[in-house]
C-alpha positions, -999 to 999 in steps of 0.1 A, spaced: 466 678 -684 435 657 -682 452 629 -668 468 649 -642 441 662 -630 424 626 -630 458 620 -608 454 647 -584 417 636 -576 422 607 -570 454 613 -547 433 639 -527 404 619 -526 431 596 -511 438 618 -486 405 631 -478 394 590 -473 429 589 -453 425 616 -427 388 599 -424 396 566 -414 424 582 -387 395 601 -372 376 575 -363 401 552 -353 415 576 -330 419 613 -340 384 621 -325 397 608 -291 430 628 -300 410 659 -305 389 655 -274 424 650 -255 433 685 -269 400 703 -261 402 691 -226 439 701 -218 447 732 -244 448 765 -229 426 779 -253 399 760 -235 407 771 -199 389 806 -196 353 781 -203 367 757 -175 374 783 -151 342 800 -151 330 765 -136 346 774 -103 343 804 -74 375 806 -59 358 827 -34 344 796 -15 377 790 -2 396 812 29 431 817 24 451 831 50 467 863 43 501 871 28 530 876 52 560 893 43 599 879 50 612 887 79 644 896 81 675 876 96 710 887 109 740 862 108 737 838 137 766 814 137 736 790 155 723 789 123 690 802 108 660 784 92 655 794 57 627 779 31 637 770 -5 625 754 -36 656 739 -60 633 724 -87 616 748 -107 606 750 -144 592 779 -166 581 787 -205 618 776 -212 612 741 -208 602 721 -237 577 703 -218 563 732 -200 558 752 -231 539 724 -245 519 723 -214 507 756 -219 531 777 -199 538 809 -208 556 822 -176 595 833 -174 626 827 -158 617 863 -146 580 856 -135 595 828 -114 620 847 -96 593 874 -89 568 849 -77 600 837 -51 602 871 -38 561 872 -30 541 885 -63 513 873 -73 507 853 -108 479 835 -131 481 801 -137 481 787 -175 442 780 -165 433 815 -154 443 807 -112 458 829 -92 489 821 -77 509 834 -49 528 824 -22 518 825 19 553 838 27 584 845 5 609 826 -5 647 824 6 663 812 -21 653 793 -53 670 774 -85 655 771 -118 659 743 -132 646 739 -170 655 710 -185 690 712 -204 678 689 -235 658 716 -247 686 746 -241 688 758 -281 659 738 -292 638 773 -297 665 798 -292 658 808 -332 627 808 -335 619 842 -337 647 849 -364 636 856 -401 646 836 -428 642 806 -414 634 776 -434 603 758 -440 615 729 -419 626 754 -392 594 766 -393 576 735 -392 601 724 -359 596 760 -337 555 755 -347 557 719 -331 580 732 -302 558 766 -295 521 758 -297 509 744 -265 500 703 -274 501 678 -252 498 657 -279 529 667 -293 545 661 -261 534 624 -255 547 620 -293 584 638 -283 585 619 -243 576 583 -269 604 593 -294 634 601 -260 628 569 -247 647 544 -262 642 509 -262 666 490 -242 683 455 -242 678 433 -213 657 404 -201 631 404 -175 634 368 -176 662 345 -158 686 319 -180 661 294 -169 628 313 -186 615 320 -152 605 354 -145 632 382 -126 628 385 -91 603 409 -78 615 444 -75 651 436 -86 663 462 -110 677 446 -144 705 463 -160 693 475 -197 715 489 -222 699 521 -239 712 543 -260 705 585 -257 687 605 -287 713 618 -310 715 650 -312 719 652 -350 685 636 -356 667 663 -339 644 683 -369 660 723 -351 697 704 -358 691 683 -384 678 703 -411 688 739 -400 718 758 -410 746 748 -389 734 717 -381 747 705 -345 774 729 -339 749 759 -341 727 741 -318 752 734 -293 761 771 -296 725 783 -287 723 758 -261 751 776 -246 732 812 -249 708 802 -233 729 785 -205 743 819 -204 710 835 -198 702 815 -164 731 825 -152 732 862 -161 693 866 -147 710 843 -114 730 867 -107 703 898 -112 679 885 -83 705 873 -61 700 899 -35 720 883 -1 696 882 28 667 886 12 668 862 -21 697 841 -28 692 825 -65 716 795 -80 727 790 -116 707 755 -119 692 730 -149 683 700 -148 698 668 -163 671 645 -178 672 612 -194 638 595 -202 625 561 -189 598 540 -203 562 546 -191 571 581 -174 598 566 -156 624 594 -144 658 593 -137 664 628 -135 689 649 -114 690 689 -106 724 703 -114 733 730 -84 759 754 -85 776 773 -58 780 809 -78 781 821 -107 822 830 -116 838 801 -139 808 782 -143 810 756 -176 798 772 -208 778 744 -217 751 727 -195 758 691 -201 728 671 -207 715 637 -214 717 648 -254 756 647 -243 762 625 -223 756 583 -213 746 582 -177 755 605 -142 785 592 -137 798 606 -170 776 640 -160 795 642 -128 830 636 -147 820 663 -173 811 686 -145 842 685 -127 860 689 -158 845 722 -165 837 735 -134 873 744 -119 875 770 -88 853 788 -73 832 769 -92 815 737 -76 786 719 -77 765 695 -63 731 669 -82 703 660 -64 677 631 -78 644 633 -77 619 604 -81 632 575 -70 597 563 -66 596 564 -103 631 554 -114 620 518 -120 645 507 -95 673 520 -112 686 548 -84 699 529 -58 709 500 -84 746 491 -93 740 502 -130 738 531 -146 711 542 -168 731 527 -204 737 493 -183 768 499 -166 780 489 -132 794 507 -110 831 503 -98 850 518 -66 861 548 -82 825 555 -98 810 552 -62 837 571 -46 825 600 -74 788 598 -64 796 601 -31 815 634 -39 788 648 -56 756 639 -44 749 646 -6 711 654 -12 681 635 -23 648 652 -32 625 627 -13 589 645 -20 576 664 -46 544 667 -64 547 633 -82 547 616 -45 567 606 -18 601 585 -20 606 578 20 593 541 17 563 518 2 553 487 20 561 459 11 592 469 -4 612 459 25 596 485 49 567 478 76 563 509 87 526 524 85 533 556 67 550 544 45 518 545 25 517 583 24 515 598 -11 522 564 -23 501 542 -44 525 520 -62 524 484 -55 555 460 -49 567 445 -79 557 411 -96 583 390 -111 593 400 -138 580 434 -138 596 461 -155 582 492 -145 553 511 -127 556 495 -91 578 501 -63 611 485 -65 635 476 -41 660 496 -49 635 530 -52 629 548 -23 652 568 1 648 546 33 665 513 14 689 536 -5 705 548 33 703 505 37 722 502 4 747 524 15 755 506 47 760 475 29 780 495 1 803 506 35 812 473 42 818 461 10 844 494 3 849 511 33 831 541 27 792 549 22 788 561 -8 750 565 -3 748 588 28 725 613 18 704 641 35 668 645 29 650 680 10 613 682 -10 607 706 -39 582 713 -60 588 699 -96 565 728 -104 563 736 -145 542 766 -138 570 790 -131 556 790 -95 586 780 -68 569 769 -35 540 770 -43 529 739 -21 496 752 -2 471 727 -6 449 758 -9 467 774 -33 473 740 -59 467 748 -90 484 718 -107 523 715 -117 514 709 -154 501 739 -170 470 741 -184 468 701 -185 457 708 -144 445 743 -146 417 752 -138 405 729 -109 383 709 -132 411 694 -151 426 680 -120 398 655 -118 394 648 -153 409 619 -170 421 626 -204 426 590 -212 405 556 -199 437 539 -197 455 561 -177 481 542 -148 475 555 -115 512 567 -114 501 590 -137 473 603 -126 471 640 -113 441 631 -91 452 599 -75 487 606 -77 498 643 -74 507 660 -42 507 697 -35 546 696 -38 569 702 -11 601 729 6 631 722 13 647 739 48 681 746 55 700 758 83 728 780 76 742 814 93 730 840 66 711 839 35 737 838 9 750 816 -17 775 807 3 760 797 36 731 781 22 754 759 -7 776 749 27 745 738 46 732 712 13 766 700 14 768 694 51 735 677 47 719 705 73 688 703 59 651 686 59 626 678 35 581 690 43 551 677 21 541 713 21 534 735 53 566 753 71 574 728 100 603 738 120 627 708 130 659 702 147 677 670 155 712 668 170 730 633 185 759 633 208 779 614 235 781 648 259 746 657 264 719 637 287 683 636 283 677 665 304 688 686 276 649 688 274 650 712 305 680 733 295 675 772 292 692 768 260 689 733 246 700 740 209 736 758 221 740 725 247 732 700 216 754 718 193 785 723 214 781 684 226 768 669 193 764 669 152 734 683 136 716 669 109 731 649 84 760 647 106 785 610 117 790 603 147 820 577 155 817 557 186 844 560 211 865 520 217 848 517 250 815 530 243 785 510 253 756 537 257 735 548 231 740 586 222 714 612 230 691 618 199 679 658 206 645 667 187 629 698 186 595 707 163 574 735 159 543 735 140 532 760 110 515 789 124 496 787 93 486 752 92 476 722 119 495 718 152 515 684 154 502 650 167 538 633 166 571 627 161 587 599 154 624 584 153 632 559 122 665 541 126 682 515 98 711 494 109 730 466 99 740 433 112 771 412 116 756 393 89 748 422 67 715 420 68 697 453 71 665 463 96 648 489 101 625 502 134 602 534 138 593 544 179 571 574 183 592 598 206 568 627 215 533 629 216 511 661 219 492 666 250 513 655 271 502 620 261 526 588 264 540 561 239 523 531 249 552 503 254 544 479 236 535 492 203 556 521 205 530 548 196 515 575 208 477 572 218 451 585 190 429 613 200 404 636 181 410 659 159 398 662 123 383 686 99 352 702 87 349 690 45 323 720 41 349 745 46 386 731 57 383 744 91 402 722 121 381 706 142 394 697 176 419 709 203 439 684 203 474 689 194 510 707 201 524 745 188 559 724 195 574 691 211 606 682 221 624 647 226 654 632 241 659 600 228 680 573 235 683 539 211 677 511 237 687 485 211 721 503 207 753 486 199 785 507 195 802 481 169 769 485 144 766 508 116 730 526 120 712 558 106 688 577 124 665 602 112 632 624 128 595 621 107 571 648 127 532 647 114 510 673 118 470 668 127 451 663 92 437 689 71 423 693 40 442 678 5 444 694 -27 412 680 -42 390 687 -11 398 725 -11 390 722 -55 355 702 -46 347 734 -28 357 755 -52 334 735 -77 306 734 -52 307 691 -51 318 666 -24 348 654 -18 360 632 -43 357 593 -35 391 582 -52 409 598 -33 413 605 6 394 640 16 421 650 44 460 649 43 484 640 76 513 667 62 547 659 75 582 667 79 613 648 73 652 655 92 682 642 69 697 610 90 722 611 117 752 581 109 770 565 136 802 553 118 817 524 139 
């Protein structure tokens, strides 16, 4: 017994001199990292700030609509994450499926940190979107008799960590097999996305399937119940005209260094939707997500994905691979095509339009975007050539050459990517972070957790407010509003509620601008939004381009708007040009740079008032290309920008009583975005 004893000592002296040595060489800074983002440690961090210091304008209730076969404007948020996702739970979430569908409808919620949330104006329709890897993963937690490894798994998968989440992201991403070299040993060219060959997580391996009765068949079964649950609580908020809600997850395979190339799954209704939410835990890459899909969703089921974060795909979005190294063939393009008429271009981790450098001149292109252009040889976390919306329409134009269709015509929207349970919440007022209690309260948002952190990664430097998605459609119903995404009728803002309307056509002039009714003469005589237009044999005038913008009544009236057209060559080269169309004021584009004359108008830092009368309630354009040629391919598409006002972190220096922070710009130009226009020679 002696012996033993002499054993156990020394084994938990071991142990003691073990857990010792980790400490200092890292699980102090690991502890600190907790302290800092756990929400146990909020209520202390909140009483740092007086939300009081800050004027929010006051709450408006919807307004009610009638069918209008003109279309109406409705506002809508189609990325969305609650308690339910693994992530989110680890962020400190606590919020429901339910709490998110009441915050849509106009109620009024705490944040993870202790913030109050709510919404200037209601929603019109929503999807949530948890992420379908973690369907199951908790699903029996609450059950008795579970066994100690259960245990151990749903104590990992409940208590709020990020710690335990950087471990789970490190563990999805797999590494994969490629070269960022060429045969020669030289670095890959800059930007150019390299095909790697990963492999997904196997289900089996995961602790909840692994070691719990059942093993992968019960977790695909609870997957399932809880698939079954997002569409059962669907179906109990849809109420048509008021709220229209979409059975929705979202389809997430992990890329190195944060990378994402994620995609929102959207369905139409709710009758003969698949009983299993197919996820990167089932599936290789989209296109065998797509294939799955239309499988298992047969009539009046349909669907439609929509990609988010192109800006942080690593290039790999508007690549010829897929995400397991694959290329693409006819049929497989002909499939994306099908599926995928939206792209979500803005959201709170930045914008996707364009980066300069990265085959775009265009001045804004630096908005909300501080990746640089790629090195050679560079991997990840810059902006690639193949990343952002604006080359992916270019793509597409070369892609219609090459088969004789466009596989990459795509309309524009902005969500939120909010993991607080809060769907539209994008007031820079009202920003209370998208990560839980990692960004709540406003003192973690200008914290860094780690001295090493990438600016990509940074919720300071990098985070936006989020942004809305507008659509036009006739009524507010699942079927109007599924008909509009798939028409491409709709339009992407970083945030404040921008009304905008863009129409092209051969039968109406450019005194459309003086019509009584300019919207019924541009939709009788042209397409909308996200429409084609197909040159007639003799054609050699450029179409009318019809723009009409209205600013927020809550936020800063406009300063511009401006036309962005891509075309291609007889060469099939690509080019891209950007002419300011309408200024406020009544001011004129000068000629020769093609923009509108800067005037004053800015903002007091103390409080977030406008400073200033300079600016327009609404402006309206007729456009017409004079670079036109009837035999080239082209997109078209409307950018409007409002007058600055206050970002995110200037509203939360005011809360905190400090300046604006230097790392960051104080004031914000918020913007909207139409989906393209196509003329198809």
């Amino acid at each position: 017994m002696s012996v033993l004893k002499k054993i156990f000592g020394v084994l938990s002296f071991l142990l003691v001199l073990g857990i010792v040595l980790a400490w200092f060489n890292g699980g102090s800074g690991l502890y600190r990292m907790y302290q800092a983002t756990s929400p146990t440690t909020a209520p202390a961090d909140y009483t740092l700030q007086d939300d009081t210091l800050v004027d929010i304008p006051p709450f408006e209730p919807k307004k009610s609509t009638s069918y209008n076969p003109e279309k109406n404007l409705y506002w809508g948020d189609l990325h969305v994450h609650t308690e339910a996702s693994f992530d989110a739970k680890l962020f400190g979430t606590n919020l429901t499926i339910e709490d998110a569908y009441r915050f849509a409808r106009g109620e009024s919620l705490r944040s993870p940190g202790g913030e109050s949330m709510q919404l200037s104006r209601p929603l019109d329709f929503v999807a949530i979107t948890d992420h379908a890897e973690g369907f199951g993963m908790r699903t029996r937690c609450g059950d008795e008799g579970l066994t100690v490894l259960e245990k151990v798994n749903c104590w990992f998968l409940e208590k709020p960590n990020v710690i335990t989440f950087q471990l789970l992201r490190g563990i999805a991403v797999q590494p994969g097999d490629s070269s960022n070299t060429e045969p020669d040993g030289s670095p890959s060219p800059a930007g150019i996305y390299q095909p790697e060959f990963r492999r997904p997580p196997d289900i089996s391996l995961l602790p909840i399937c692994k070691f719990g009765k059942g093993g992968v068949e019960r977790c695909f079964r609870d997957s399932n119940a809880d698939w079954a649950e997002y569409i059962e609580l669907a179906d109990l908020y849809y109420d048509p005209g008021t709220l229209t809600t979409f059975a929705a997850y979202e389809f997430s395979p992990s890329l190195p260094d944060s990378g994402k190339h994620h995609r929102n799954v959207i369905f139409n209704d709710t009758r003969q939707l698949p009983e299993h939410a197919i996820s990167s835990l089932d599936v290789n890459n989209a296109l065998e997500l797509w294939r799955g899909l239309e499988e298992t969703c047969t009539e009046p089921c349909d669907f439609l994905t929509i990609p988010h974060n192109m800006n942080k795909g690593w290039g790999l979005f508007y690549s010829r691979y897929t995400w397991d190294g694959e290329s693409y063939d006819i049929e497989d393009w002909r499939l994306r095509k099908r599926r995928e008429p939206l792209a979500e271009m803005y959201q709170v981790k930045g914008a996707s339009e364009c980066a300069l450098g990265v085959g775009a001149t265009d001045e804004e292109c630096t908005f909300s975007q501080i990746l640089a252009p790629c090195e050679p040889g560079q991997k990840t976390g810059c902006a690639f050539q193949t990343g952002f919306a604006r080359q992916g329409l270019k793509i597409g134009m070369e892609l219609d050459q090459e088969l004789g269709f466009n596989p990459l015509a795509f309309g524009m929207i902005a969500a939120t990517d909010t993991h607080n349970a809060a769907p539209g919440d994008v007031e820079e007022w009202d920003f209370v972070g998208k990560t839980g209690a990692i960004g709540s309260p406003a003192i973690r948002r200008f914290r860094q957790v780690r001295d090493d952190i990438p600016p990509y990664n940074s919720t300071l430097q990098f985070h936006t407010s989020g942004g809305i998605a507008g659509v036009w459609a006739e009524e507010n119903t699942r079927e109007a509003i599924f008909a509009a995404m798939q028409r491409r009728e709709a339009y992407a803002t970083s945030g404040p509620r921008m009304m905008l309307r863009f129409f092209a056509g051969w039968d109406f002039a450019p005194s459309i601008i003086n019509d009584a009714a300019p919207i019924s003469t541009a939709s009788s005589g042209g397409v909308p939004m996200g429409g084609v237009l197909q040159p007639e044999a003799d054609q050699i005038e450029s179409p009318t381009f019809f723009v009409w913008a209205a600013a927020d009544t809550q936020s800063a009236p406009l300063q511009r708007v401006q036309m962005v057209k891509g075309w291609i060559d007889a060469n099939g080269k690509t080019h891209e040009k950007v002419w300011d169309v309408a200024c406020a004021d009544g001011k004129k584009v000068d000629p020769a740079t093609q923009r509108c004359p800067d005037y004053e108008a800015s903002v007091n830092l103390q409080d977030c008032s406008l400073e200033g009368d300079g600016g327009a309630t609404e402006l309206m354009a007729a456009f017409r290309d004079p670079d036109f040629e009837a035999d080239q391919a082209a997109f078209y598409y409307v950018r409007a920008l409002q007058n600055p006002t206050c970002r995110w972190s200037t509203y939360d220096a005011i809360r905190l009583g400090n300046d604006p922070d230097p790392r960051v710009p104080a004031t914000i130009r918020e913007r909207v975005w139409s989906s393209p226009i196509w003329i198809d020679p």
